[in-house]
C-alpha angles and dihedrals in degrees: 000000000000111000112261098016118103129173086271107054103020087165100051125146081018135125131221140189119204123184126205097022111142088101151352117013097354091055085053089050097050088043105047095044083053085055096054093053103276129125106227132213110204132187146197146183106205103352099092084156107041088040086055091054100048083060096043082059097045094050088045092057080051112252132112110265132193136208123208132172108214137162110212091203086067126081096201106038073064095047101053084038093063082042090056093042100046081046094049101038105021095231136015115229095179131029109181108188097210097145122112153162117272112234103156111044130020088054107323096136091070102055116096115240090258096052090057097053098058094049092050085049101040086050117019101048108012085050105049090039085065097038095055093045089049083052097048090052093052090044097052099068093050115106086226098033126207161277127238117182119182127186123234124164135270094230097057088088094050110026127234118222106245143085093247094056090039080067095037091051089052107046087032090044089056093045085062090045101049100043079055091065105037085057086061091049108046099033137145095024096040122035121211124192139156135246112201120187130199124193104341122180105246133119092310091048101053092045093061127109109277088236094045082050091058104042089057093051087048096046083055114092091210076053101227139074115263122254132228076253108063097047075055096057083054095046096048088050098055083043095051131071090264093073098045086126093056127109142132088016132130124226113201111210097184113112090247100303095126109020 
């Protein structure tokens, strides 16, 4: 047992950054990891509100929380976000790179396939390319080092027909690569893992077709759609002691559907 820790709040006296978190999986994510002990630093590109609200929970579960505006497609917006949050919280235990273009609501529809392609791959995987590689650093002089957990996607392993999975498979597919790789290359001090959700029940879920909502809970074999929630279970354990072995390594959160 590490002094200080217990089973319910396995992340106490830690700090998190989570990007993305002004709704959806990245809000599961901010909240659950408050529940389990951590201060939390939260960002956001357009979402003030819900951004403001993230951190309202967090502090009403009673931990710090911190707001930052950031575009991952910029090097720099990442680089004076890792600056804020080492100023504000002194060290940063755990960096989850959640946040991710929007090809499917808010307008998606009206993007041309190339110019999706080069969002999903200018955020997705650029950004959190840079991000991780600013939070390594960071990591690396840290006595205790650190935890970087990116999040990739369940159905790069299997594949999905459609021209919007075709460019999710291949931004999402090169998250999981490459935090492969940087396992391999910051270990032992940094540990890197993936988070790969499946149909979770956020903006896009709710906005589906009742009877496409129904066949995919059915087609589960846990028989619902996920919740913010429970990406956030997965995040908050590789975060946490209990997974101090583990490195390199994808977690599906996806109810069965890829196995």
């Amino acid at each position: 047992m590490i002094v200080g820790m217990t089973d319910a709040a396995p992340l106490a006296g830690r700090t998190m950054v989570v990007t993305g978190a002004s709704s959806g999986i990245g809000r599961g994510i901010a909240l659950a990891a408050a529940r389990a002990g951590a201060d939390v630093a939260l960002t956001y590109q357009s979402n003030a509100a819900g951004a403001r609200q993230t951190a309202a929970d967090v502090e009403t579960i009673g931990r710090r929380a911190l707001v930052s505006q950031m575009d991952l497609a910029d090097a720099e917006s990442i680089h004076a976000l890792a600056q804020e949050v080492s100023s504000a919280f002194g060290r940063i235990d755990a960096w989850v790179n959640n946040a991710g273009a929007d090809i499917v609501t808010a307008g998606g529809d009206d993007m041309s396939r190339l110019d999706k392609l080069d969002l999903l791959l200018r955020v997705d995987l650029r950004g959190t390319m840079i991000a991780s590689w600013k939070a390594a650093e960071l990591m690396s002089v840290q006595t205790d080092g650190g935890v970087i957990i990116n999040i990739s996607w369940d159905h790069v392993v299997s594949g999905m027909q459609g021209t919007n999975p075709q460019l999710y498979a291949a931004a999402k597919g090169g998250v999981m690569a490459f935090s492969k790789a940087l396992a391999r290359s910051v270990a032992p001090h940094v540990r890197v893992n993936i988070v790969a959700p499946g149909w979770i029940e956020t903006a896009f879920g709710s906005g589906v077709r009742r009877d496409v909502y129904r066949t995919v809970a059915e087609s589960t074999p846990m028989k619902r759609w996920g919740t913010p929630a429970d990406v956030g279970g997965a995040v908050v354990f590789l975060a946490s002691p209990a997974a101090s072995f583990v490195t390199g390594e994808t977690i599906n959160v996806g109810g069965g559907v890829v196995m």
